[in-house]
C-alpha positions in Angstrom: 0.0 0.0 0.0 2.9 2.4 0.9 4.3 1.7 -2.5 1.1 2.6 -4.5 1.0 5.9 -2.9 4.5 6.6 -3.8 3.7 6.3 -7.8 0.5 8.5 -7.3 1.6 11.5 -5.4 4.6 11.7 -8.5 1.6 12.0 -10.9 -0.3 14.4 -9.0 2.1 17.0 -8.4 2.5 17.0 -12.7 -1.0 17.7 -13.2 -0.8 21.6 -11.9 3.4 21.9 -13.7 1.1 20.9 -16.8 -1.8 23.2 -16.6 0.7 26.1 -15.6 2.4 25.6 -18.7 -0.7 25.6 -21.0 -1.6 28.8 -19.8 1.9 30.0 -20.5 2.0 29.3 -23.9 -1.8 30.4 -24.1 0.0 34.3 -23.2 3.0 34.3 -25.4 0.2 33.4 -28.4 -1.8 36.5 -27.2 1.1 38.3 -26.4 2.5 38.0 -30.2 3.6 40.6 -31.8 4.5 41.7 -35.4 7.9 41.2 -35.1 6.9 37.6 -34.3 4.6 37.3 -37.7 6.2 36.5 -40.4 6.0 40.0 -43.5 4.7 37.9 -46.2 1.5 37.6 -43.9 1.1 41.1 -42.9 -1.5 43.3 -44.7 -1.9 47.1 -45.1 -5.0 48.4 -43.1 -7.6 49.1 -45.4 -8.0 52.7 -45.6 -10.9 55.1 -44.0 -13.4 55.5 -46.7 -13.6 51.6 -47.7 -14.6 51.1 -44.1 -17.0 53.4 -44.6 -18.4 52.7 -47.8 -18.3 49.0 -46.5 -20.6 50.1 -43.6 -23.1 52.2 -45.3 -23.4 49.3 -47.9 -23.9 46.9 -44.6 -26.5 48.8 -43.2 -30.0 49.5 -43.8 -30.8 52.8 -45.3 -33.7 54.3 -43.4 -35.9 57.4 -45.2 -35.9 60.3 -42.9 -38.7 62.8 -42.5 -37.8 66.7 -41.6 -39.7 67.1 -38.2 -43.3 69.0 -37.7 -42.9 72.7 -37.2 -42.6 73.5 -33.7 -46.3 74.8 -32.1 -44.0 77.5 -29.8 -42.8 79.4 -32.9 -46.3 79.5 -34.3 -48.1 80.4 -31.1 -45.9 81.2 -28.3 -48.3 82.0 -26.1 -51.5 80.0 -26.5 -53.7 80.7 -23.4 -53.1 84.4 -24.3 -54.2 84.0 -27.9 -57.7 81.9 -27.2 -58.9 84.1 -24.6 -58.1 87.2 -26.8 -60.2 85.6 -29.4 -63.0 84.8 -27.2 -63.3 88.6 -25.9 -63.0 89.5 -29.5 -66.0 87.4 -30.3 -68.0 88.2 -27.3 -67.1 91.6 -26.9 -66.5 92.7 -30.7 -67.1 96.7 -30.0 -64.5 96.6 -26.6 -67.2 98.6 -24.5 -67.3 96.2 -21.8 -63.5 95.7 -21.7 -62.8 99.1 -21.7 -65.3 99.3 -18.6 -63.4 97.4 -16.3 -60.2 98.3 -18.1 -57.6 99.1 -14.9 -56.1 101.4 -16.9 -58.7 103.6 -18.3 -59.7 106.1 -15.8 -63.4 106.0 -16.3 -63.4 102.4 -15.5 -66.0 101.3 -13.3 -65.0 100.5 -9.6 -65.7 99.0 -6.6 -68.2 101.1 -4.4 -70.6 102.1 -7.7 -73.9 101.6 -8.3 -74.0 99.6 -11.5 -76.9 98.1 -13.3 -77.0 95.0 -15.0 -79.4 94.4 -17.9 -80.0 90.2 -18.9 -82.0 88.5 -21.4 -83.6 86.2 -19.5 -84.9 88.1 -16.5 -85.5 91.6 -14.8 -82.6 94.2 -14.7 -80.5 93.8 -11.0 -79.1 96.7 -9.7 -76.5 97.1 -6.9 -73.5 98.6 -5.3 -70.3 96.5 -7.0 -68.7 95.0 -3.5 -66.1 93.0 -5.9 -64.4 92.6 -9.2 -62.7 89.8 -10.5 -60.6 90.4 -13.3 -59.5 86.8 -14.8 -59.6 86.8 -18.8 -63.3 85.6 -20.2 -64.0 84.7 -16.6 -63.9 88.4 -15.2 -67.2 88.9 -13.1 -68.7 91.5 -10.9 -70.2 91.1 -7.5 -73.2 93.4 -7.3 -75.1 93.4 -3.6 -78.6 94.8 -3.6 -82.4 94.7 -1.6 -85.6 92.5 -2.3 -88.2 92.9 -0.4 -86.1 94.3 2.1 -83.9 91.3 2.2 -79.9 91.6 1.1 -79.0 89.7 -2.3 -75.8 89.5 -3.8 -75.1 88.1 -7.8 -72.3 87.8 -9.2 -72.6 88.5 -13.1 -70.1 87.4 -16.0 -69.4 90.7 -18.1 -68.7 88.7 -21.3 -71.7 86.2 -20.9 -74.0 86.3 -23.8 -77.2 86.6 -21.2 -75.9 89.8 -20.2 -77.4 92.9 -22.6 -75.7 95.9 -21.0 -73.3 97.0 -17.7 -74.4 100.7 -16.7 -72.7 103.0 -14.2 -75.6 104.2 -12.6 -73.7 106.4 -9.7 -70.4 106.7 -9.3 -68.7 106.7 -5.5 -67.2 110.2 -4.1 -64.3 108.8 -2.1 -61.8 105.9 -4.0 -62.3 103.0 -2.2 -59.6 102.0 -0.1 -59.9 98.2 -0.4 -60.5 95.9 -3.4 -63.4 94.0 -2.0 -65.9 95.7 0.2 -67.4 93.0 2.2 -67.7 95.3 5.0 -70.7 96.3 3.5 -72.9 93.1 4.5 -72.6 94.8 8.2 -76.2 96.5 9.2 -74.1 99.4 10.0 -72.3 100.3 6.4 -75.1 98.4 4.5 -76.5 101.1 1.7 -79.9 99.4 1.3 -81.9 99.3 -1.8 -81.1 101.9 -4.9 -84.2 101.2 -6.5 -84.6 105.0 -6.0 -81.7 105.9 -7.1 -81.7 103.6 -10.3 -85.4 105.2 -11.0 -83.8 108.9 -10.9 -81.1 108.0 -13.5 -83.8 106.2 -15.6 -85.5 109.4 -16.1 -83.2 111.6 -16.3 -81.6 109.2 -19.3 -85.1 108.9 -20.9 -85.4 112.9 -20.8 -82.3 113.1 -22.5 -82.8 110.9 -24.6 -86.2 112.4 -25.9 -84.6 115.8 -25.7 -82.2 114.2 -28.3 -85.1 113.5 -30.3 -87.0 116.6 -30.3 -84.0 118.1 -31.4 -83.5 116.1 -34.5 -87.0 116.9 -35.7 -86.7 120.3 -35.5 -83.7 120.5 -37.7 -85.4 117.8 -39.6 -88.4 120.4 -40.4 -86.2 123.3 -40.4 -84.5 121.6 -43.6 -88.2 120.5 -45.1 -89.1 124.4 -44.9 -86.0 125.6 -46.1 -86.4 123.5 -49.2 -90.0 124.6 -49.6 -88.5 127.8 -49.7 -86.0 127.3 -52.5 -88.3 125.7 -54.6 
């Protein structure tokens, strides 16, 4: 038995010597270089523009399209643009724009007595408490009396149920806040302006048929000065 394991452990220590020289020769073959190679065998590189040619010719040539027109160049500012349009369309004369215009000084504020005319029901007048100034959206809080009761509506300017916005009395003093909610208090609360919407009415209506008499009598002063002539 003790002479068996002589011959084997001879045997096994060659097995590792063996594999360690594999892997040496396996590195000197990587390792080669030219000098090692033989110059019948050697080749020039091919040059740059065959490889090329050779590579588009290898690949698939794919059509290209030029990309859509970029939306930003044609409208840069596209919320801007539809609600101009929109006030264009509902508004096409600017009267009502101009009326709550902040910079034209004529504007209607808060603190007046404005009067709202709609299609579908009776006129509301009010003192303007609020004034929300957002675009299409821009709205007016009005704050009235029925029946001796306080209502408040809020009314869309550019709303095609809404005929006319008049400025029925304008307040003395500016206004020294935006929103005058302090008026819902019993003690600053104006009450009802049916009185003083009635006063304007006529005085508009006896200007208004002033207006008119005045037209026919230059209307007949022209008749009689062409009766004349002929």
């Amino acid at each position: 038995m003790a002479s068996n394991l002589c011959t084997i452990r001879p045997l096994a220590r060659l097995k590792p010597f063996i594999r360690y020289q594999r892997c040496v020769k396996q590195r000197q073959h990587a390792y080669a270089t030219l000098e090692t190679i033989p110059s019948q065998a050697r080749q020039p590189p091919p040059p740059q523009a065959a490889i090329v040619e050779k590579a588009n010719h290898s690949m698939r040539r794919i059509a290209l399209k030029p990309p859509p027109p970029a939306m930003y160049n044609k409208c840069p500012c596209p919320v801007e643009t539809f609600e101009a349009s929109q006030i264009a369309t509902l508004d096409p004369l600017g009267s009502r724009t101009k009326l709550f215009s902040r910079s034209n000084p004529d504007a209607a504020k808060v603190g007046d007595i404005l009067l709202v005319r709609t299609r579908s029901g009776d006129p509301f007048a009010g003192v303007c408490i609020n004034i929300r100034r957002q675009g299409v959206d821009t709205a007016i809080l009005l704050r009235g009396q029925l029946t001796r009761v306080g209502v408040e509506m809020w009314y869309k300017i550019y709303s095609p149920n809404v005929e006319g916005v008049e400025v029925v009395q304008r307040r003395e003093k500016r206004a020294r806040r935006a929103r005058l909610y302090y008026m819902r208090k019993p003690k600053h609360d104006i009450g009802s302006v049916e009185n003083i919407v009635r006063q304007y009415q006529k005085q508009k209506a006896a200007l208004g048929s002033s207006d008119v008499k005045g037209r026919d009598a230059n209307a007949n002063k022209k008749k009689n000065n062409k009766r004349g002539r002929n």
